[in-house]
C-alpha positions, 0 to 999 in steps of 0.5 A: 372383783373375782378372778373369775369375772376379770378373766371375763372381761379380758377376753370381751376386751380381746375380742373387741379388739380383734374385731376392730382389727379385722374390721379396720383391715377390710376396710384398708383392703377394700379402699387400696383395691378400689384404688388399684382399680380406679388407676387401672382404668383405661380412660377414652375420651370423645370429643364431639363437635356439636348436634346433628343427625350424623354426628350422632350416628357416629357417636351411637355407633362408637359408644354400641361398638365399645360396649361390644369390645368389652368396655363398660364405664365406671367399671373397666373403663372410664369414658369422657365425653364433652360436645363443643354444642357448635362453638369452635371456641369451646374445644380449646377447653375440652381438649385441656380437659381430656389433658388433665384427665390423663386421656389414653386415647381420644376419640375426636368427631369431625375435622375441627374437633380433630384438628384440636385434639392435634394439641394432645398428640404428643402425649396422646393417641387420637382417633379422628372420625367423619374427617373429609380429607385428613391430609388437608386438614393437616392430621396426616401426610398421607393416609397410610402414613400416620406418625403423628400419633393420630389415625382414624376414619374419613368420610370423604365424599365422593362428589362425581357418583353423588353427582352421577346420580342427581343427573340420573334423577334430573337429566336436563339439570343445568345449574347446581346450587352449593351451600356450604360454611367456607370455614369448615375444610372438608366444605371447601374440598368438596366444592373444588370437586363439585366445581372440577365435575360441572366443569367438565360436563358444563353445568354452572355452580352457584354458591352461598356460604353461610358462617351459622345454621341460623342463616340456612333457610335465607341461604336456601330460599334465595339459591332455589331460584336460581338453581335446578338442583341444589348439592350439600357435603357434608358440612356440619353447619348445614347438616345442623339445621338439615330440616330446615334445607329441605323443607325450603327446597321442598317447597320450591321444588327443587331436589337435595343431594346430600353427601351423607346418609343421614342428610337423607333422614333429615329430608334429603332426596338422595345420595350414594356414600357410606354407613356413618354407623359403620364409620362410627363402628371403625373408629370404636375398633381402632381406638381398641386396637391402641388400647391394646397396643398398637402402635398408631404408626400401624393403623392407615386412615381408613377411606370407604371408597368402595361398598358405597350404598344408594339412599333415597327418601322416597318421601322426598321424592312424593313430595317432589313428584320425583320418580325414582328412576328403574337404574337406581331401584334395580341396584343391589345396594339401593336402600329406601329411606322415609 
């Protein structure tokens, strides 16, 4: 072979080689920066309780609020959501999921969904939402007192202006029926504040406790023949089948009054609360301020006790042959819902 063509050849070899090294270098960087990136991610977990008009309020509204912050995931964020679709015994597994997964801040939806989460505290800041009474579920002392590394959002009801207005749709009103699960928390606080309000302006309760959705419509047709009115919280077992209640009462002609807006949607006559968008939207912003560091001991429970909204399926009302009285029209924050 010529001193020529070895000489050739050397310099093929040498480029080959350098271009292996680049290309295999490229390679190393791209794959440590990915790596970089994928440890850098924040991680936000959402534990939902199960399906139903209101709790998918929240979640929509948390998941539009994140992505107003900033957060996309799989790009700046990693974002674990997991629904318990109903059954209390699957949260135990989710909540070990988000311990594995290295959570920095969980997002839980509804008191027993918090209440699980609570397994995470140690380590993990939470975030409850649509919480009837936090300090009774045992989350925090007192709301302005939160050094259990938990916060977050309360839905509570407030059971005397709900009240007030049903007497203003039907007056001579003299028994209200309650469904509720006497297994969910917030359900039993509400019914001590129902009870305390007919006892004091001499109303009578009647009760029927349901442990499943399922037996909702039985529950309903049975209380309506004994009841003028009928008061619903807003109890996640109930809300799940909310259609179903309303249709029921609907046929009997007795008016639904609801402790959430979005029990009206689902057919509901009326009632006086909060937006759980803007639940859901509080929530997103907490769980934002921990990611940026504040310390949880400095976020209080927020309790939407003011700034309260009338909702009323005017629907409802057709189908009742229920006119909305002129008090409830005329106020500023009446809002129509059908």
């Amino acid at each position: 072979m010529q001193k020529g063509e070895k000489h050739m050849q050397r310099m093929m070899a040498n480029l080959m080689t350098a271009v292996l090294c680049v290309l295999m270098a490229g390679c190393s960087t791209s794959a440590g920066k990915e790596e970089t990136e994928g440890t850098a991610l924040k991680r936000i977990g959402i534990i939902q309780l199960m399906e139903h008009t209101s709790l998918n309020q929240i979640h929509d509204a948390v998941m539009d609020e994140l992505s107003a912050l900033g957060y996309e995931d799989g790009v700046n964020c990693r974002i674990d959501y997991e629904n318990a679709q109903g059954d209390t015994n699957n949260l135990t597994t989710i909540v070990q999921t988000m311990e594995g997964n290295g959570e920095d801040v969980v997002i839980a939806i509804t008191t027993p969904a918090a209440q699980a989460a609570m397994a995470l505290s140690d380590t993990t800041p939470i975030v409850f939402t649509a919480v009837t009474d936090p300090i009774a579920a045992g989350l925090v002392e007192s709301l302005d007192k939160t050094d259990k590394n938990i916060t977050g959002t309360s839905d509570a009801v407030d059971v005397t202006s709900i009240m007030d207005l049903a007497m203003e749709f039907v007056p001579g009103a003299k028994t209200v029926g309650y469904i509720y699960n006497p297994g969910e928390d917030n359900s039993v606080s509400n019914l001590k504040k129902l009870q305390a309000y007919c006892d004091e302006k001499g109303l009578s309760v009647e009760t029927a406790g349901i442990t499943s959705s399922s037996e909702l419509q039985t529950a309903a047709q049975t209380i309506c023949q004994k009841v003028d009115i009928i008061f619903v919280g807003n109890d996640n077992t109930v809300a799940e089948a909310m259609p179903v209640l309303s249709n029921t009462a609907i046929a009997n002609g007795i008016p639904v009054f609801t402790g959430a807006d979005s029990m009206v949607k689902d057919g509901g006559l009326a009632t006086k609360g909060i937006d759980y968008t803007q639940l859901g939207k509080e929530s997103a912003d907490m769980a934002d301020m921990i990611l940026q560091g504040t310390p949880v001991s400095d976020i209080p429970v927020r309790v939407y006790a003011e700034d309260l909204y009338i909702y009323v399926n005017t629907k409802t009302a057709d189908a009742l042959g229920i006119e909305i009285p002129s008090s409830v029209t005329a106020d500023a924050k009446y809002v129509e819902v059908n």
